[in-house]
C-alpha positions in Angstrom: 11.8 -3.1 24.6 13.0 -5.8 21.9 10.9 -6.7 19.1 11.2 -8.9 16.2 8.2 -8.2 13.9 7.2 -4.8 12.5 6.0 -2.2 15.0 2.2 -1.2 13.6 2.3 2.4 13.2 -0.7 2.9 10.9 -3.9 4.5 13.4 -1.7 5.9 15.6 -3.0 9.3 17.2 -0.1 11.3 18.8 -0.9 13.5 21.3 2.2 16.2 22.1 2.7 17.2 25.6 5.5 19.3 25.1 5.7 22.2 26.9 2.2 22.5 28.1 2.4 20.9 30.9 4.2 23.8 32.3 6.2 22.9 34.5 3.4 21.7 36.3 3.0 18.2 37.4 -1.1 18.4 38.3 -1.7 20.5 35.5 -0.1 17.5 33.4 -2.1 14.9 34.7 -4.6 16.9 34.1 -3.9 16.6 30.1 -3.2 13.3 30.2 -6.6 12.1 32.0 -8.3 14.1 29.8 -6.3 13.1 26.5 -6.9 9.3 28.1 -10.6 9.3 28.4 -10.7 11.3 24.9 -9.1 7.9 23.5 -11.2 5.4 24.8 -14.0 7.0 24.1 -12.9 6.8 20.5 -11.3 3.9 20.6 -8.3 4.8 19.2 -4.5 4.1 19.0 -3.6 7.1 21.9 0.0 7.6 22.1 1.0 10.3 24.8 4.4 11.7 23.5 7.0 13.6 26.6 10.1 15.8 25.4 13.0 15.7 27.6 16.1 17.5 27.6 19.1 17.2 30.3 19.5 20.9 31.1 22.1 20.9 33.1 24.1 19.5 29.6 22.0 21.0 27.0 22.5 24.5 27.8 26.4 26.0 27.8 26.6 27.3 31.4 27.1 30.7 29.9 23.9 30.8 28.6 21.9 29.1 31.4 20.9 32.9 32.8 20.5 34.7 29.1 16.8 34.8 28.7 17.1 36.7 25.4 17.1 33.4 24.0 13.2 32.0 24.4 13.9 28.9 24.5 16.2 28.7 27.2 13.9 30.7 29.2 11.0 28.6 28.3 12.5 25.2 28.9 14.3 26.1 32.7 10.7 27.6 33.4 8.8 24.8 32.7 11.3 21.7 34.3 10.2 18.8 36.1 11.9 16.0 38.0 12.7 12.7 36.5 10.4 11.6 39.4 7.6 13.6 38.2 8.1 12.1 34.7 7.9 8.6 36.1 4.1 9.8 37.8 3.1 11.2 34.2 4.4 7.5 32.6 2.6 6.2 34.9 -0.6 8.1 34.3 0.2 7.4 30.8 -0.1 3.2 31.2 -3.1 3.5 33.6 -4.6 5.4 30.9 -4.1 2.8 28.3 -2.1 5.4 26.5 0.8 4.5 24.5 4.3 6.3 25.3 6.6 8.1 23.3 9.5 10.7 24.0 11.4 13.2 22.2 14.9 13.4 23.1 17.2 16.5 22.5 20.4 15.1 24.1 22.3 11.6 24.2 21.1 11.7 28.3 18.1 11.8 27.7 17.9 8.4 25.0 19.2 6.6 28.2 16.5 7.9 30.2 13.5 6.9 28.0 15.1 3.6 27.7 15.7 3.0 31.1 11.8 3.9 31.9 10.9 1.8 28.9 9.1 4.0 26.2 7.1 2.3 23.7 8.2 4.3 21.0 11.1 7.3 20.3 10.8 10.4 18.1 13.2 12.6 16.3 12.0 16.2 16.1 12.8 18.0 13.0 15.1 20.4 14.6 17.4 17.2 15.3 16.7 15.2 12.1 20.4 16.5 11.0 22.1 15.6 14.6 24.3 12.5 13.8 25.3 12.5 17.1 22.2 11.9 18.7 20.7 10.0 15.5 23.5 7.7 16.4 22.2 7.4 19.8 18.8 7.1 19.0 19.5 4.4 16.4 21.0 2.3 18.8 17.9 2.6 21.6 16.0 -0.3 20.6 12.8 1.0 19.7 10.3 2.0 17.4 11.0 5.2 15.4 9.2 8.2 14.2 10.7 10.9 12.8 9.6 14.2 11.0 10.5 15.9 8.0 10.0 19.5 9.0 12.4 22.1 7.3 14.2 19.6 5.2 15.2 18.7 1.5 13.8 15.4 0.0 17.8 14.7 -0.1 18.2 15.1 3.9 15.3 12.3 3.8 16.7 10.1 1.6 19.8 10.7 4.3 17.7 9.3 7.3 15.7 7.0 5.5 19.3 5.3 4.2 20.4 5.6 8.0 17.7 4.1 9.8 17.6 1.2 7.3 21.3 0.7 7.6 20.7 0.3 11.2 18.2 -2.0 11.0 15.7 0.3 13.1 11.9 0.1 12.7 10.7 3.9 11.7 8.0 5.8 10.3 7.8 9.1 9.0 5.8 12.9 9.6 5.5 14.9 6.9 5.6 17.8 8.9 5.9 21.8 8.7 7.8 23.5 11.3 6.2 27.4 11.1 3.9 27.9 14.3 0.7 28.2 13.4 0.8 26.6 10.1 -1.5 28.5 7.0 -3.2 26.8 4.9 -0.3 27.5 2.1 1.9 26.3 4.1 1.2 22.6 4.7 2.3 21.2 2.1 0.4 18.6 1.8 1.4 17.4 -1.4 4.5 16.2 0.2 2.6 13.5 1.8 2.1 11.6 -2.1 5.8 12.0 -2.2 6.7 10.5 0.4 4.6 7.1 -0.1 5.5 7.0 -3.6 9.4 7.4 -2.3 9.5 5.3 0.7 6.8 2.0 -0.5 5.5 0.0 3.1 7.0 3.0 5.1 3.7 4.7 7.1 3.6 8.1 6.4 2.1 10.8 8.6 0.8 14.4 9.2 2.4 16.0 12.2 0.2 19.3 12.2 0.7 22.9 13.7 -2.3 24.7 11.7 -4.7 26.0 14.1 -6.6 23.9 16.3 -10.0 25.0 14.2 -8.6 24.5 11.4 -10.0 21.3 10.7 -9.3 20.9 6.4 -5.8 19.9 6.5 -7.0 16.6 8.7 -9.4 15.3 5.8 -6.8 16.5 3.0 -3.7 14.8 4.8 -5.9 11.4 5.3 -6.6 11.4 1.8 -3.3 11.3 0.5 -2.7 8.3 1.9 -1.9 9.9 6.2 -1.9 7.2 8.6 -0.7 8.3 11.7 -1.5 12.3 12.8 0.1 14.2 15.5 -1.2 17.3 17.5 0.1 19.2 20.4 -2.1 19.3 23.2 -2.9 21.2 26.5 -5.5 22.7 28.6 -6.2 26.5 29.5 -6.5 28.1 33.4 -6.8 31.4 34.4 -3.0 31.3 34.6 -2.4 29.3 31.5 -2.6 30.1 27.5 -2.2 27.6 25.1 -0.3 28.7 22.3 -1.8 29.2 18.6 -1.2 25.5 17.4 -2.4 23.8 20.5 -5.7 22.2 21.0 -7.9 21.6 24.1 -9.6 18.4 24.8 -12.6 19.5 23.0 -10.8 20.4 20.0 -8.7 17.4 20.0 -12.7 15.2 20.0 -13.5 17.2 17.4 -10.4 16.6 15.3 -10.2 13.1 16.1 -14.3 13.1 15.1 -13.5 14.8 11.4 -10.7 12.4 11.1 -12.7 9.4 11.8 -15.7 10.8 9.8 -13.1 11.4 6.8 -11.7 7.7 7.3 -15.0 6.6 6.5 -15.7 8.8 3.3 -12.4 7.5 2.1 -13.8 4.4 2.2 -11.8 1.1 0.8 -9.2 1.2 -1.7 -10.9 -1.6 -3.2 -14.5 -1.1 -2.5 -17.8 -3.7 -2.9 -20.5 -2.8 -5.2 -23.5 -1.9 -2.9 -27.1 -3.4 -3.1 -28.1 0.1 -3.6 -25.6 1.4 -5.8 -26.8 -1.6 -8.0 -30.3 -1.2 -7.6 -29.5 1.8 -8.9 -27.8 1.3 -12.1 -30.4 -1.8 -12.5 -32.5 0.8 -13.4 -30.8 2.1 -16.3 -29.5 -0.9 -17.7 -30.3 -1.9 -20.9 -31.7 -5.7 -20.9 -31.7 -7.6 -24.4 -35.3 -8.6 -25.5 -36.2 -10.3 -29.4 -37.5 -8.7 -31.4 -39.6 -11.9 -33.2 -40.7 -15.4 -32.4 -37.4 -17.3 -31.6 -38.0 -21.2 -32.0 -36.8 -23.7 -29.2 -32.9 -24.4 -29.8 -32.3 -21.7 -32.3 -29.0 -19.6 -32.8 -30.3 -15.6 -32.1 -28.3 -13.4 -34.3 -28.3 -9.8 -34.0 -30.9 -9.1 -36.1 -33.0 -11.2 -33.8 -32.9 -8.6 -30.7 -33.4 -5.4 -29.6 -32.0 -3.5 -26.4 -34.4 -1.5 -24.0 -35.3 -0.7 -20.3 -36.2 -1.8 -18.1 -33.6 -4.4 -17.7 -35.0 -7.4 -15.0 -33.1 -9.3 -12.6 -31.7 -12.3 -14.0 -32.3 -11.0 -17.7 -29.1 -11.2 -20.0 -27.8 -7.0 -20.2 -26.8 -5.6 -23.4 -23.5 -5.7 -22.1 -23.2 -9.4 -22.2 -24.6 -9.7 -25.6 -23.0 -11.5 -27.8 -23.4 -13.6 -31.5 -24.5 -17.3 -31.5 -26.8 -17.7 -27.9 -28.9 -20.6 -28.2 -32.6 -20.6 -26.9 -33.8 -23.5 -24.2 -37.4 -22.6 -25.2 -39.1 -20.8 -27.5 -39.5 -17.0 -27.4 -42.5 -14.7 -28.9 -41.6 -11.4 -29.7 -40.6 -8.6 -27.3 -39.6 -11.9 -24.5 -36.9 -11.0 -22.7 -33.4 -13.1 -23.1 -33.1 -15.2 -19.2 -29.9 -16.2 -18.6 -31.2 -19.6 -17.5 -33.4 -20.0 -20.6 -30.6 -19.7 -22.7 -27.1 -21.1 -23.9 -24.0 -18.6 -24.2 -21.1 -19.6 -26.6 -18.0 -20.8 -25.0 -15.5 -17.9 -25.6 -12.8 -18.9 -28.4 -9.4 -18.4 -27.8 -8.6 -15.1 -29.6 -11.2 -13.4 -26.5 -9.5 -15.5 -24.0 -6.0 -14.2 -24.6 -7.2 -10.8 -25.4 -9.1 -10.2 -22.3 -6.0 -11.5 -20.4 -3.9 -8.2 -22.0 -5.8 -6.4 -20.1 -5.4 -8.2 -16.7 -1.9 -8.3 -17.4 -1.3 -4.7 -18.1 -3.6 -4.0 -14.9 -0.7 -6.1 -12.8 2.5 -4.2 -15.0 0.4 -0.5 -14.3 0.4 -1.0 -10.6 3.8 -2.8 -10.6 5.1 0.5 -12.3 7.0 -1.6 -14.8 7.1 0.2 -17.8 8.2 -1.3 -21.4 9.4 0.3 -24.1 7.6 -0.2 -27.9 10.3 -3.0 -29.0 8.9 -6.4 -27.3 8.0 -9.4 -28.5 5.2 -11.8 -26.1 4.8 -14.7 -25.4 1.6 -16.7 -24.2 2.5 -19.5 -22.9 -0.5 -21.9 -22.6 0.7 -25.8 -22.1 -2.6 -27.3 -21.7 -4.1 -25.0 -24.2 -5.4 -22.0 -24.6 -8.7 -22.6 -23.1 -7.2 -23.3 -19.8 -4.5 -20.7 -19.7 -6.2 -18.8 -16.5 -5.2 -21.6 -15.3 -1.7 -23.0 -16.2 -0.5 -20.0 -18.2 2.5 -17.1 -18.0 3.2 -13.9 -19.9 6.7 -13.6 -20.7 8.4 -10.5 -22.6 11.0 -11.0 -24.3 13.6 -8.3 -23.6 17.0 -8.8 -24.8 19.0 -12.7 -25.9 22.1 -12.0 -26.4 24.9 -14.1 -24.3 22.9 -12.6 -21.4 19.1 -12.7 -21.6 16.1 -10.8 -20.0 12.3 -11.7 -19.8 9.9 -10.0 -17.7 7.4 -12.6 -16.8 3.5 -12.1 -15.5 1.4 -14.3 -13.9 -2.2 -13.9 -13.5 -3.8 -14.7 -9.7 -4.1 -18.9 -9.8 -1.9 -19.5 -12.2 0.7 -22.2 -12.6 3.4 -22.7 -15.1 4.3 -26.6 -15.2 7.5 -28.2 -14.4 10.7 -28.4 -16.7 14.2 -27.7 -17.0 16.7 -26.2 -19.7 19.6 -28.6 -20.7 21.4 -25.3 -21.3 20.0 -22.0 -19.8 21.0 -21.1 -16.5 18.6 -18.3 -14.8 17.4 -16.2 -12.3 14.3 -14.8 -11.0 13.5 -11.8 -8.8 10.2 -11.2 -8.4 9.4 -7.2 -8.8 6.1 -7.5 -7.2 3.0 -9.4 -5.7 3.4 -13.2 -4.5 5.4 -16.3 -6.7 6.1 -19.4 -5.5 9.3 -21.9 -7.5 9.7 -25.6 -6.8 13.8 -26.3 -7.4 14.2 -29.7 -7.4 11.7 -30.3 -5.3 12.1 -27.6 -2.8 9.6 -24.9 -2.3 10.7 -21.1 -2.4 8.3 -18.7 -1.7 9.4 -14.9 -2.9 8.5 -11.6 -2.0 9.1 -8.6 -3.5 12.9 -8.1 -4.1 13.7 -11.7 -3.3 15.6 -13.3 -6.1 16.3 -17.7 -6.6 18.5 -19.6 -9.0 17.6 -22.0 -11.3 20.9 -24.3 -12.5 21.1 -25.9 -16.0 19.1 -29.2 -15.8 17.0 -29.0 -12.6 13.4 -29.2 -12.4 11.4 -26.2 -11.3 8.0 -24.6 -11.9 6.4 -21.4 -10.1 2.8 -20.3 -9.9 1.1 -17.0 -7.6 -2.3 -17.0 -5.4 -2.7 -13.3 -6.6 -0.8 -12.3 -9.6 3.2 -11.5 -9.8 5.5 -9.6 -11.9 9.2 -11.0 -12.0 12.3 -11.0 -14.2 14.3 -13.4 -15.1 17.7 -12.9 -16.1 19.6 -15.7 -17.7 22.4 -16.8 -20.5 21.5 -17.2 -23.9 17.7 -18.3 -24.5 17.1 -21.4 -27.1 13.6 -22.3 -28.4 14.5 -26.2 -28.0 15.7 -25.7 -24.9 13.2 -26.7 -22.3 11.9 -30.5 -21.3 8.8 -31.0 -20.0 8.0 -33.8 -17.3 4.8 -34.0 -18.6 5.6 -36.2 -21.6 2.5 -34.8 -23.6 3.5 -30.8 -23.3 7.1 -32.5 -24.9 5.4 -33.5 -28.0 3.8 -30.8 -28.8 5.0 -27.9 -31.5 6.2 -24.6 -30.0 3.2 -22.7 -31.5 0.9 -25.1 -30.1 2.0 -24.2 -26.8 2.7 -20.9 -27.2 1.4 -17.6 -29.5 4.1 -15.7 -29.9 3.3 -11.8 -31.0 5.2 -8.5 -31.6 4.5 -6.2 -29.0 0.7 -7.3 -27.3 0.0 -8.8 -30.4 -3.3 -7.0 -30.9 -3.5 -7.9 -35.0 -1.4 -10.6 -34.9 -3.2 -12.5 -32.2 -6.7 -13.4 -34.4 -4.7 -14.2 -37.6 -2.5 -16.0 -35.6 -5.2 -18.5 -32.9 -7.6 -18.6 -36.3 -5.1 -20.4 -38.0 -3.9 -23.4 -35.5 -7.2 -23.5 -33.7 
């Protein structure tokens, strides 16, 4: 298999065969039509995942007879032919199922290459097996390794690996004690491990008891998106083991998960017709408290806040000084928003509401500043249209080297110019940013860094809001040109307010006085 785009590992449902097939080629089938139908019933992401191990190399042939060691015993007990493992592939695809294979040995990467696997695993017991991590690395497929019995360091040492190598992985937090309890999981791992490893999918490879049905909901919670569960069905002959699940516990698993899913909701959710019908109802409308003449300024004094508040009414919330009246009012008339004027913000509530946007964009950036920063708000075409051609940039350090951290709101633009002197560099930290160079378009993503020479034209805007830095030499207040002649005449404060820190005194005294 050869791919050039992300494999999609989020949804994925594995379903371990392992050993339960038992050496037993019907009794697998058996487990896979069942797991099969399970998953289209569902409609979910089924992956059916095989173990192989070449034997005859695996085991020292001193050892191949000592059944003191259990797992010897269990895995020459339970051996099928490569042929049989082609029927249960088979079974696999017919099912709609996708494939995936453990390997224990280098022979056996060859093998689930050569039948074409969808996707390859590393079991925790060989996530510290250079050799066959080596081999495995150079398969050609889709990763997925788990974490079971290691140190976040011996993490950090595959997840360095794989991305040397250029492979395509994912992750299972994972516990290797068989059954897991409760205090066991872990669980808490799985927050690690996204914070750690950012647009890695992270998932929950569980060994608690199949009734066990908390640690599902818990581990989608924190942010699981792929689960694994080992699978297998009883006969009078056959037991399943403590941490295996039957079809019918595997449905109700996949039915908590699913149900869970949908508690979770959204990370961004809508507000619901309901939810707001519902706080309607305690919302306080505004209402005057007097007669209130056609065209006349209502001051405070002039209302009064109260329920019930009416659909279309102006809340108490969205009160503010100096609304004008369309028509007259008598007393106790409820403020409509169409009946009335609101003032046009001034530029002190502009700016200040846009602190908090921007802070919003540097929290979830997780770029933290220190308590010694000056700001800039750049607004070229003034302040009342800086949501729309407007930039934050904090000043850092200007020395002979120079460092800004820069924040764009979603839509806006920051027009073109160059620096006769500075030389610079961006590299956007996060969200999207687009620079014109000279005319050519550069569109960054996180990490992504462009140059910007001494005397060429450039300007950048974002379609959702960015954080970047720019590094650069020295920074000079008269050193930037405009190609719009008009920003060019303009005096530096007119174009920008310029505050310690946010600016949260400074920024009234400072708009009051040049407005």
């Amino acid at each position: 298999m050869h791919y050039s785009t992300k494999y999609n590992f989020d949804d994925l449902f594995v379903f371990d065969l392992a050993n339960n097939h038992q050496g037993n080629l019907e009794h697998a089938l058996k487990i896979v039509n069942a797991i099969g139908a399970i998953t289209k019933k569902k409609k979910i992401k089924g992956v059916m995942k095989f173990q192989f191990r070449d034997l005859d190399t695996l085991i020292h042939p001193n050892f191949k007879k000592n059944h003191d060691n259990n797992q010897i015993k269990r895995f020459t007990s339970t051996r099928l032919k490569s042929s049989e493992f082609e029927s249960l592939y088979d079974c696999c695809k017919s099912n709609g199922l996708i494939t995936m294979c453990t390997p224990f040995d280098e022979l056996s990467v060859d093998l689930i290459t050569a039948m074409q696997f969808d996707l390859i695993k590393v079991a925790s017991c060989s996530a510290k097996d250079w050799p066959l991590l080596e081999k495995i690395s150079e398969a050609n497929l889709p990763i997925i390794f788990s974490t079971g019995g290691l140190q976040i360091s011996e993490i950090d040492d595959l997840v360095s690996f794989f991305d040397h190598k250029g492979c395509d992985y994912a992750i299972m937090h994972c516990v290797s004690i068989y059954p897991t309890p409760n205090n066991k999981c872990n669980l808490n791992q799985i927050d690690l491990l996204k914070n750690r490893y950012v647009n890695k999918t992270i998932g929950w490879s569980t060994h608690e008891s199949p009734d066990n049905l908390l640690p599902i909901t818990i581990a989608l919670s924190k942010g699981a998106t792929m689960f694994e569960r080992h699978v297998g069905i009883e006969t009078d002959k056959i037991k399943l083991n403590k941490y295996s699940s039957t079809p019918e516990q595997i449905e109700n698993w996949i039915d908590v998960m699913l149900s869970s899913k949908e508690i979770c909701g959204d990370i961004v959710r809508k507000l619901d017709p309901q939810e707001k019908e519902s706080l309607d109802n305690l919302r306080r409308g505004v209402y005057v408290n007097k007669k209130i003449p056609k065209n006349s300024v209502i001051k405070s004094s002039d209302v009064y806040f109260a329920i019930p508040y009416v659909e279309g009414q102006l809340s108490s919330g969205n009160w503010k000084e100096g609304i004008i009246s369309k028509i007259q009012l008598d007393k106790d008339d409820n403020l409509s928003i169409d009946e009335i004027c609101m003032p046009e913000e001034n530029n002190e509530v502009i700016l200040k509401n846009a602190i908090h946007k921007v802070k919003a964009l540097l929290n979830e950036a997780r770029v933290y500043l220190n308590s010694e920063f000056e700001v800039e708000y750049s607004h070229h075409y003034g302040i009342e249209n800086f949501l729309e051609y407007g930039a934050v940039i904090i000043n850092c350090i200007n020395r002979e080297y120079c460092k800004k951290i820069l924040v764009q709101l979603p839509g806006q633009k920051h027009p073109a110019h160059y620096h006769p002197l500075k030389e610079e560099s961006f590299q956007l930290l996060y969200g999207d940013l687009s620079v014109s160079i000279d005319g050519h378009i550069k569109t960054l993503s996180p990490g992504e860094t462009c140059l910007v020479m001494p005397g060429v034209w450039h300007s950048f805007w974002t379609n959702d809001g960015c954080v970047f830095e720019e590094v650069s030499t020295t920074h000079y207040n008269s050193d930037s040109v405009y190609k719009d002649s008009k920003i060019n005449k303009l005096l530096r404060n007119e174009r920008k307010t310029i505050v310690d820190h946010w600016g949260r005194f400074q920024i009234p005294k400072i708009v009051n006085k040049y407005q």
